[in-house]
C-alpha positions as CSV (number, residue, x, y, z in Angstrom):
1,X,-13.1,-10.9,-18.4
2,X,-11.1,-7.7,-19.4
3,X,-12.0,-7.8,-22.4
4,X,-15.7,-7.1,-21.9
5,X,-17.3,-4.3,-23.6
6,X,-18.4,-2.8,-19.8
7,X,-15.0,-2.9,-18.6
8,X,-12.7,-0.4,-19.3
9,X,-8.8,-0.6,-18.3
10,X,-6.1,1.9,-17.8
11,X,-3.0,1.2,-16.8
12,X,0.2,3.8,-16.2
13,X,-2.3,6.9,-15.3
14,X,-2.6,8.9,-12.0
15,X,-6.1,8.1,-10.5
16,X,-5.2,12.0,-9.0
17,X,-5.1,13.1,-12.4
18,X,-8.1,12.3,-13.6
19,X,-10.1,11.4,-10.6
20,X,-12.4,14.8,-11.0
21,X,-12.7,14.2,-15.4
22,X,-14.4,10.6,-14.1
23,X,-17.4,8.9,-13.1
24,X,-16.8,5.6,-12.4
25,X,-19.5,3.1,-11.2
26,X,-17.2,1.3,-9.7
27,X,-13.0,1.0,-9.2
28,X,-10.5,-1.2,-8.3
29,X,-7.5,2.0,-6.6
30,X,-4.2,-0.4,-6.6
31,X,-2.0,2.7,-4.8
32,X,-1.1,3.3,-1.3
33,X,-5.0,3.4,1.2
34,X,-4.0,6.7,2.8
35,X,-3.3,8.5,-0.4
36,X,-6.7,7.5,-1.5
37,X,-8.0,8.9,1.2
38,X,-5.8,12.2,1.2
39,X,-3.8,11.3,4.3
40,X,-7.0,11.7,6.5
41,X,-5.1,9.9,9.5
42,X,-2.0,11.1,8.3
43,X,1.0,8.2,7.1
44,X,-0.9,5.0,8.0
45,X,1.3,2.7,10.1
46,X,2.1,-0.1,7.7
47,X,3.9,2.7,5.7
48,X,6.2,3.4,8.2
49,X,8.2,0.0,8.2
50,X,11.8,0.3,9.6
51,X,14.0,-2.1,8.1
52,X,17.6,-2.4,10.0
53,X,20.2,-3.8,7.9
54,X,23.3,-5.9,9.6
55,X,26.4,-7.3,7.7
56,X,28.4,-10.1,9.6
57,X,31.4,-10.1,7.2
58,X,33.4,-12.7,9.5
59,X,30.6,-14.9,10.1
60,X,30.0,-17.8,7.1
61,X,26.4,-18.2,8.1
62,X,24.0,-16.3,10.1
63,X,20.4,-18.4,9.5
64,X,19.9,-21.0,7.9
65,X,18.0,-19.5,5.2
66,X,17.3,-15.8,3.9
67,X,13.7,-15.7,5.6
68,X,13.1,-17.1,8.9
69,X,10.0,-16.7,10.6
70,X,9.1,-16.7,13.9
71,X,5.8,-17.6,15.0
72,X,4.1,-16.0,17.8
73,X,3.0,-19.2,19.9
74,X,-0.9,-18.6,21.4
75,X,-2.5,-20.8,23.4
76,X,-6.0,-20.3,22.9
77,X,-9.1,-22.1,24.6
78,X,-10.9,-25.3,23.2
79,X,-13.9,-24.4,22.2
80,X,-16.9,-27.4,21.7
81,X,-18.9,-27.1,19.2
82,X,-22.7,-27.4,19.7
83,X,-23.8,-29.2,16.8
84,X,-21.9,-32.2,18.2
């Protein structure tokens, strides 16, 4: 598909750069939403991700695995359809 004579593909540039020398019909912007958007709302939350790291030197195993997830539990109402 990328190798169609309408599509054209850059990879390694700045869309800053040379967001004002195009005219694109349409684009796929792979960089951070709130940069696109000049930081309209300011940071966006999901950019401000505080990771807290712990080492248990004396303890052999913490978790069971690196990644553990844990599920928020909902219980939502049934809901019938009407088709039945």
């Amino acid at each position: 598909m990328l190798d169609h004579k309408n599509i054209r593909l850059e990879t390694g540039v700045d869309y800053f750069d040379i967001a004002k020398k195009i005219n694109p019909r349409y684009i796929i912007y792979t960089g951070a939403i709130d940069e696109y958007f000049n930081y309209r709302f300011g940071k966006l939350p999901y950019r401000s991700i505080h990771f807290e790291h712990k080492h248990f030197p004396l303890t052999s195993s913490y978790q069971p695995v690196g990644t553990v997830n844990y599920p928020m539990i909902m219980i939502l109402p049934a809901v019938q359809s009407s088709n039945t």
